[in-house]
N, C-alpha and C positions, 0 to 999 in steps of 0.2 A: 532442531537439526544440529548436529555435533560442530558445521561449519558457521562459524561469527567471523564475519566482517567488522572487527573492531580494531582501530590502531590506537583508542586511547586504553587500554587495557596494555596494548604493546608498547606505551610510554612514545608514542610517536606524536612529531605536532601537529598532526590533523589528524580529525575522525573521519569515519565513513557509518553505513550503515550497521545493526545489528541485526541479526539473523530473521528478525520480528519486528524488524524496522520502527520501534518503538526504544528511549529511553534516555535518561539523562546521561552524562558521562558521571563515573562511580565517586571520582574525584571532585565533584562539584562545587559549588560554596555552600558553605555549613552554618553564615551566621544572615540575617535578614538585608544585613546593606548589600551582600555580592548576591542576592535575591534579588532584591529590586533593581540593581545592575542587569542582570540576567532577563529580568524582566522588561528593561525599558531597549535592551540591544533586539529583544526577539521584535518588538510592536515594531521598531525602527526598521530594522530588516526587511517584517513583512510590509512594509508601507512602500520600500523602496521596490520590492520585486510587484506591487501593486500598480505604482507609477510606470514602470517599466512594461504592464501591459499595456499602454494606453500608447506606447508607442509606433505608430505604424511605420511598417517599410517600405521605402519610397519604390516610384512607379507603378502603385496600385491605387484603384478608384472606389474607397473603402462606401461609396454610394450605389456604385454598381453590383458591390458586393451584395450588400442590404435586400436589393429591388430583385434582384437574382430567386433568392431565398424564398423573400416573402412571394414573387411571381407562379414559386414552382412549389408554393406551400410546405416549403422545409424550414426547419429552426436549427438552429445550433446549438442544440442541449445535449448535443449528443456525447458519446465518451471520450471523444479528441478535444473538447472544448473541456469537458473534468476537468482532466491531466493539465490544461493551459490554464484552468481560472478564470474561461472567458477571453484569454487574449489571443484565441484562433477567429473568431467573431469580430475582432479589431484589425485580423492579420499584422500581430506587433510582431516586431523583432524575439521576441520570445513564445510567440506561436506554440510551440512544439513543449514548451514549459519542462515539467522534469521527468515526462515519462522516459527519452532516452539514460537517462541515470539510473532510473527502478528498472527498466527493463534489464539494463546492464547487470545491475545487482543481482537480478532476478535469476538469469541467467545463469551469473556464476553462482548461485550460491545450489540453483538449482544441479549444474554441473559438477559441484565439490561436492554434492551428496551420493553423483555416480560416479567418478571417476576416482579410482584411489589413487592415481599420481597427484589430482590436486586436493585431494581431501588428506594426504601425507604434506602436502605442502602446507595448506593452513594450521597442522599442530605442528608444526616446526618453529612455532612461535613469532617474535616479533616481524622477523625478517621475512616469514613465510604470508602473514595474513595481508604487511604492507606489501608483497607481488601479486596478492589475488585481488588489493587494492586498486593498484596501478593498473591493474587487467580490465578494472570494471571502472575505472574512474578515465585513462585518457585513453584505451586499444577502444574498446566497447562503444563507451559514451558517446565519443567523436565520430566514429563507424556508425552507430544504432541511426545519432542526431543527424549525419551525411545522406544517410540513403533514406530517413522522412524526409529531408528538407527535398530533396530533388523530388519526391511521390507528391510533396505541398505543389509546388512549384508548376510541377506539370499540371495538377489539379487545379491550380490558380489562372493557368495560360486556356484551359478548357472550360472557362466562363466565359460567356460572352462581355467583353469591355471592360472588365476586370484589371487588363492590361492594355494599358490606350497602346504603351508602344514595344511588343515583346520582342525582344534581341536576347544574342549569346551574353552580353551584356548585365542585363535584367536578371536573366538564370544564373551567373555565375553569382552576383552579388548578392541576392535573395539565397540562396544557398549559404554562403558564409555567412549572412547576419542570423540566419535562422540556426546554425553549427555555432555563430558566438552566445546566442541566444540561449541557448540548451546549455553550454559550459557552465555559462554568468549563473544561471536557475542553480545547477550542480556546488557552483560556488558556495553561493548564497545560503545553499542548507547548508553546505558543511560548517558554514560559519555560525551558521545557527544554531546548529546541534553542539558547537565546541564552546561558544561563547553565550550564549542564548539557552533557553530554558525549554528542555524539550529534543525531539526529531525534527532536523526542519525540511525532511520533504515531506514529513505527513503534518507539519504546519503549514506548510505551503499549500499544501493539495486541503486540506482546511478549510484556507482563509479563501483559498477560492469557491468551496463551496458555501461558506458562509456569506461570499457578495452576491451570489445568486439567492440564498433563501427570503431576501425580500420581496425580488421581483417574483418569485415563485410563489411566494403567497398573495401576491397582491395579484397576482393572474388567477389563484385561486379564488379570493374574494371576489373578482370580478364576473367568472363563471357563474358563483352561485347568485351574484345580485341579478344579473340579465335571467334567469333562470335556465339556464343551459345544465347549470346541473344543479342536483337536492342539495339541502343545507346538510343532512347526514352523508354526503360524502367528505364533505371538510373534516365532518367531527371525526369521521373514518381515517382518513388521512392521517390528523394530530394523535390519531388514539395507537395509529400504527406506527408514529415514531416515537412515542412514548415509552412505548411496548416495544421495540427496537433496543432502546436505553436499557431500560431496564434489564431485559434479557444481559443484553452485552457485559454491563456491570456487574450483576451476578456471577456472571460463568466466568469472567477474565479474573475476576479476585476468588476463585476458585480454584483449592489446589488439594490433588491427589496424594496422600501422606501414605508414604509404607514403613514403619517402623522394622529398623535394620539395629541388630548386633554387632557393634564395629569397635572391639578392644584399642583401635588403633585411633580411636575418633570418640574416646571419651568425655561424655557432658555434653556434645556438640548438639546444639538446638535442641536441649532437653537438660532437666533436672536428674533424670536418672540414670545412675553411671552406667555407662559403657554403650549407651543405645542411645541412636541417633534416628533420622526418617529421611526420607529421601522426600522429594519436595517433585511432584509432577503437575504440569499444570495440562488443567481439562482442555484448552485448546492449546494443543502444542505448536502448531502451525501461524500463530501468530496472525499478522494482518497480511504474510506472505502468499496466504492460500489466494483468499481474494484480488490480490494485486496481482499476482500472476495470472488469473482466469481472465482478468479485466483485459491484460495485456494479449494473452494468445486469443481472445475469443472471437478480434475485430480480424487476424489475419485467417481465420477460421469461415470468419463468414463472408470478406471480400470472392474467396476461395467457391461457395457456394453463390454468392452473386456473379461470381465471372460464370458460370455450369448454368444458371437464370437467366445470362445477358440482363443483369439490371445494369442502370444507368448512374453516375454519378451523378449528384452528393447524395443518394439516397444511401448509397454503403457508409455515409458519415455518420447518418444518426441511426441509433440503436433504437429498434421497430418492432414489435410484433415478438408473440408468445416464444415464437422458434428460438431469437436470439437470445432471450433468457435465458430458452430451456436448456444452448446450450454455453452461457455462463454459467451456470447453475451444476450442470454436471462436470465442465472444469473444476470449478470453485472444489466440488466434492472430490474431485481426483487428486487436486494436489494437497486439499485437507488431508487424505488420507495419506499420500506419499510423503508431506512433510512431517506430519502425525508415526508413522513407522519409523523415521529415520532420526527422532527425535532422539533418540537415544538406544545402547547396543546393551544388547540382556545378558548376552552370554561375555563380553567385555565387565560387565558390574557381576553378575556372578561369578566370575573367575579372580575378580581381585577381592571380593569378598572371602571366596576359598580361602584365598593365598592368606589374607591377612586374620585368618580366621573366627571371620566373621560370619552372622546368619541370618536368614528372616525369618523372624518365628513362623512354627506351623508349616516349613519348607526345611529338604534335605539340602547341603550344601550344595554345588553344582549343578547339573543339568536337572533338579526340580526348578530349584532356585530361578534359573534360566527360563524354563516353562511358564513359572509364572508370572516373571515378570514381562515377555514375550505376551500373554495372555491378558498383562492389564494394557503394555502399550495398545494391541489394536482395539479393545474396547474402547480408550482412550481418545485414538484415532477415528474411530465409528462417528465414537459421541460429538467428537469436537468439528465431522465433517457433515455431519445432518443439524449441528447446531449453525455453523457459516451459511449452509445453504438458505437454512429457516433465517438469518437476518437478513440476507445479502440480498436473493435471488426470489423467495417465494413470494415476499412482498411484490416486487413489480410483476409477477407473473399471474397473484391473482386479480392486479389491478387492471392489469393487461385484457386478461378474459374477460373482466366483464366491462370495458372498453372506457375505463375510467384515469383520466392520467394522473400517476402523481408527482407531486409537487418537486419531490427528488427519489432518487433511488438509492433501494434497499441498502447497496454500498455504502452512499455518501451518507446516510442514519449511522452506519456503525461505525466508518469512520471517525466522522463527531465522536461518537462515544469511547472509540477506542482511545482516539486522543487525550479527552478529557481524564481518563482512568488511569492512564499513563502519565500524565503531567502531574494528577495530585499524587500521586505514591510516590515520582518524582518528587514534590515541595513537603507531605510528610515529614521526613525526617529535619531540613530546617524550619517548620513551621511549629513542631515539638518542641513545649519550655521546657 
C-alpha cells in the first residue's frame, strides 16, 4: 500500500505501525552488544505485558466465570481471547489486549488507500504520517478500546454471579481500567518496536499464542491417549503446521523483479549500468490482509447471530465451517484490495517516461502501464489464494471433518510471519 504509518522514517521519537505491521526500525543497532540490548528489552517487555494479564479487575468472581463456561460447554479459545493472550479468560485489566490499536491501524490505513485527502496527507511527510499517527494511536484507540470495554462490561453483567454486586460504580471503573488496559498494551509495543527487536504488536499477539501452544498440545496428547481421537490426527495436525512454515517462508522471501531502464538510477541494485529492477513482493498485503479479516469477520458474524437469535457467549468463540468460510473470503478481499493498491502503474510509468527510462520488451507509456497493471493483479490473485490456503483453509478442512485443531491456520502464520521478519531483521548485524 503506498500509506506507511512509520514516524521512525519521519525522524520522530516514537514509532508506530508499518503498512505490513512487520519490521525493525531502519536505523537500528548495527553492532552485537545493542543486539543483545534489543534483545533482553523485547523478553523484558513481554514478560511485563505477560504479568499484567494475570491481573484481574476488581468486583468480579473469576470462579464463577470458569463454572459458567465449563456449565454451558464453551471455551475461551476463541478470537477475543487471541487478541488478549489469554487475559480475556482471567478478565485482567488488559482484557481487550491490542486489538483496539491494530483495529485503529487498520482502519486508517485501510482509509488512506481510499480517501485522497488523507492519502495526500501521509506523503506530506514527516508532519503528515505523525497526524495519521495521532488519528490511530489516541482519536481511534481510545474510541475503538471505549465502546469494547462497555460491550465486555455489559457481557460480564449478563453472567450469572459474575458480578456479586453490579452498580453504575462497577461499569464506570471496569470501563476505564479496560480503556487504561488497551493504551498500557499500545504502549508497550511502541516501546518494543522502538527499543526492542522486532514489531511489538505482532510480538505481543506471539507470545500469546505461544502460552497457549502447550496447553493445546497437551489437550491434544490427551485426546489421543483416552482414544477420543486416532494417533494420525496429531501427526495431521504437526504435518499441517509444518507445512504452514514452510509455505509462509517461501513465499514472504519471494520477490517479483522487473528489470527497468533508469539513466537517472545508474548501477542501482545491479552490476550493469544504467539498469536497475524494481523489487515486488508476492504477498504484497503483508500480515494486513489477515489482521483485518480477523477483526471485521466477529462484527460480521455477531450481525448474523443477532438475524439467528443466538445467545451469548456462544458469538465469542469462533464455531463451525460458516465462520471460516467467511474469514476466509475476507481474508481474500482485502489480499486482493491491499495487493492492487500496493502500488500505482501508471504513477511509475509516467516517471519512467519523464526520466527516460524503460522496461525492456514495453513501449514507454501506456504499455508500460499495462503491464505493469497486469503483473500487480496477478500478484494480487496469487498473494490472496496463497493467505487464504495458510490462514483459513486449514481450519475449514479440520472443521468438516469435525476434527479440532490445536490452533489456527492464523496463529501458524503468524509464528512464521514473525520469525521471517525478525531474522532478515538481525541479518544484517549478525553478518561478519
Amino acid at each position: 500500500m503506498p500509506v506507511v504509518i512509520n514516524e521512525a522514517r519521519a525522524h520522530a521519537p516514537r514509532l508506530a505501525l508499518d503498512v505490513d505491521f512487520a519490521g525493525w526500525p531502519p536505523d537500528g543497532g548495527s553492532d552485537h552488544a545493542d543486539l543483545w540490548r534489543r534483545l533482553w528489552f523485547t523478553l523484558g517487555a513481554l514478560i511485563v505485558y505477560r504479568i499484567a494479564s494475570y491481573i484481574p479487575i476488581p468486583g468480579v468472581d473469576l470462579l464463577a466465570f470458569a463454572k459458567f463456561f465449563q456449565a454451558t460447554g464453551m471455551d475461551m479459545t476463541g478470537l477475543l481471547d487471541f487478541w488478549s493472550g489469554g487475559a480475556l479468560q482471567r478478565i485482567s485489566f488488559v482484557a481487550l489486549g491490542i486489538a483496539p490499536y491494530v483495529s485503529a491501524v487498520v482502519i486508517v490505513q485501510l482509509a488512506a488507500a481510499i480517501s485522497p485527502r488523507l492519502r495526500s496527507l501521509a506523503m506530506e511527510g514527516p508532519t503528515g504520517r505523525r497526524a495519521l499517527n495521532q488519528y490511530a494511536r489516541i482519536i481511534m484507540t481510545v474510541g475503538l478500546a471505549g465502546l469494547q470495554a462497555i460491550g465486555l462490561v455489559i457481557a460480564f453483567e449478563s453472567v450469572p454471579k459474575l458480578v456479586p454486586s453490579p452498580s453504575h460504580t462497577f461499569e464506570i471503573q471496569t470501563v476505564l481500567a479496560l480503556v487504561a488496559g488497551a493504551v498500557f498494551a499500545m504502549w508497550l509495543a511502541e516501546q518494543i518496536t522502538e527499543r526492542g527487536i522486532g514489531d511489538g504488536v505482532l510480538l505481543i499477539l506471539a507470545c500469546g499464542v505461544i502460552s497457549r501452544l502447550p496447553f493445546a498440545m497437551n489437550a491434544a496428547f490427551e485426546l489421543v491417549m483416552t482414544g477420543e481421537l486416532q494417533a494420525y490426527w496429531l501427526v495431521s495436525a504437526l504435518a499441517t503446521a509444518t507445512a504452514i512454515f514452510l509455505v509462509v517462508v517461501a513465499v514472504e522471501r519471494a520477490i517479483r523483479r522487473i528489470w527497468v531502464y533508469d539513466p537517472l538510477r545508474e548501477g542501482v541494485a545491479t552490476s550493469m549500468r544504467g539498469y536497475a529492477h524494481l523489487r515486488l513482493q508476492i504477498n504484497s498485503s503483508g500480515i494486513l490482509a489477515p489482521l483485518a479479516a480477523s477483526l471485521f469477520v466477529t462484527p460480521l458474524w455477531d450481525i448474523a447471530a443477532d438475524m439467528s437469535q443466538q445467545s451469548w457467549p456462544e458469538r465469542l468463540v469462533s464455531s463451525g465451517a460458516g465462520y471460516v468460510s467467511v474469514e476466509g473470503l475476507l481474508v481474500f478481499f482485502f489480499a486482493v484490495f491491499c495487493g492492487l493498491a500496493a502500488f500505482d502503474p501508471e504513477q511509475i510509468a509516467k516517471k519512467l517516461k519523464d526520466s527516460g527510462g524503460w522496461i525492456p520488451g514495453f513501449r514507454p507509456g501506456a504499455n508500460t502501464a499495462a503491464y505493469l497493471r497486469r503483473t500487480r493483479t496477478v500478484l494480487a490473485l496469487f498473494g490472496a489464494v496463497y493467505l487464504v490456503m495458510v490462514c483459513a483453509l486449514p481450519d475449514l478442512v479440520y472443521r468438516g471433518f469435525h476434527l479440532p485443531l490445536p490452533l489456527s491456520g492464523f496463529s501458524f502464520f503468524l509464528l512464521a510471519w514473525v520469525m521471517v521478519r525478525i531474522l532478515d531483521s538481525m541479518r544484517p548485524t549478525l553478518r561478519p
